[in-house]
C-alpha positions as CSV (number, residue, x, y, z in Angstrom):
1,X,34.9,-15.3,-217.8
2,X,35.7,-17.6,-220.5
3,X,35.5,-21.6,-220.4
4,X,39.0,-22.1,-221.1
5,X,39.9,-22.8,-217.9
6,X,37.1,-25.4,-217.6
7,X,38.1,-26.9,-220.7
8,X,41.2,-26.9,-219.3
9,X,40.0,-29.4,-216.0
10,X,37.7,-31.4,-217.9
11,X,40.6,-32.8,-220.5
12,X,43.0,-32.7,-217.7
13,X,40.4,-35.2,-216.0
14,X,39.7,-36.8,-219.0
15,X,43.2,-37.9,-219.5
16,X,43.6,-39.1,-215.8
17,X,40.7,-41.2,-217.0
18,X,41.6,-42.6,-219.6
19,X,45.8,-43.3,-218.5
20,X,44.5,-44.7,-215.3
21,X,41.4,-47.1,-215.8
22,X,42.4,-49.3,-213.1
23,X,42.2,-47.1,-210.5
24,X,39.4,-45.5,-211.6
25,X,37.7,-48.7,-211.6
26,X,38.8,-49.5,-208.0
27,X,37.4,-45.7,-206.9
28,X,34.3,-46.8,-208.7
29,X,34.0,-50.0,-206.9
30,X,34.8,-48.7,-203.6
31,X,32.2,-46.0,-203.9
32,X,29.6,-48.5,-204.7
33,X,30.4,-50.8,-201.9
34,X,30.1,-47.9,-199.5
35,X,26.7,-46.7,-200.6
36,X,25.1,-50.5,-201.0
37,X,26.3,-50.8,-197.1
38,X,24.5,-47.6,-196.5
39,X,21.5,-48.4,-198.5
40,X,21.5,-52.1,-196.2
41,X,22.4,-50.8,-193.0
42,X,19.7,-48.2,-193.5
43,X,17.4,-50.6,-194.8
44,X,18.5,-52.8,-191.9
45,X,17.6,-50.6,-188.4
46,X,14.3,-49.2,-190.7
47,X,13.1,-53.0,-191.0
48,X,14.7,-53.8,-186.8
49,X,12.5,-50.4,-185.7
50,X,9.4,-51.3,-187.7
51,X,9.4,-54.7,-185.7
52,X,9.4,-53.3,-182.9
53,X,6.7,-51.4,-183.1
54,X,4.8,-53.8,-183.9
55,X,5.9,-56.0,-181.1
56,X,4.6,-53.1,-179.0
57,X,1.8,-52.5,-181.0
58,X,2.5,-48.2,-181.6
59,X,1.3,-47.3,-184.4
C-alpha cells in the first residue's frame, strides 16, 4: 500500500477547506453548540440527582 491515495483525500479535504470557510465555520459552530448542550444537560440531571440524594439523605 502506498499513501497516494491518502494524500489524495487529505488535499481533496484541504481544498474543501479552504474554498468553503463559511461553512466550515458554520459545521464548526454547530458542533460546538451540540456538545456545550451535552456537557450542560449532563451537568444539569448530575447536579438535579445529587440533590436529591441529599434531600433523602443516601449516600
Amino acid at each position: 500500500m502506498s499513501a497516494r491515495p491518502l494524500q489524495g483525500l487529505l488535499g481533496d479535504a484541504v481544498d474543501f477547506v479552504l474554498t468553503n470557510p463559511i461553512f466550515v465555520g458554520f459545521v464548526v459552530l454547530l458542533l460546538l453548540f451540540v456538545f456545550f448542550g451535552y456537557l450542560f444537560v449532563r451537568r444539569t440531571l448530575l447536579g438535579l440527582r445529587e440533590g436529591y440524594d441529599d434531600g433523602y439523605g443516601k449516600e
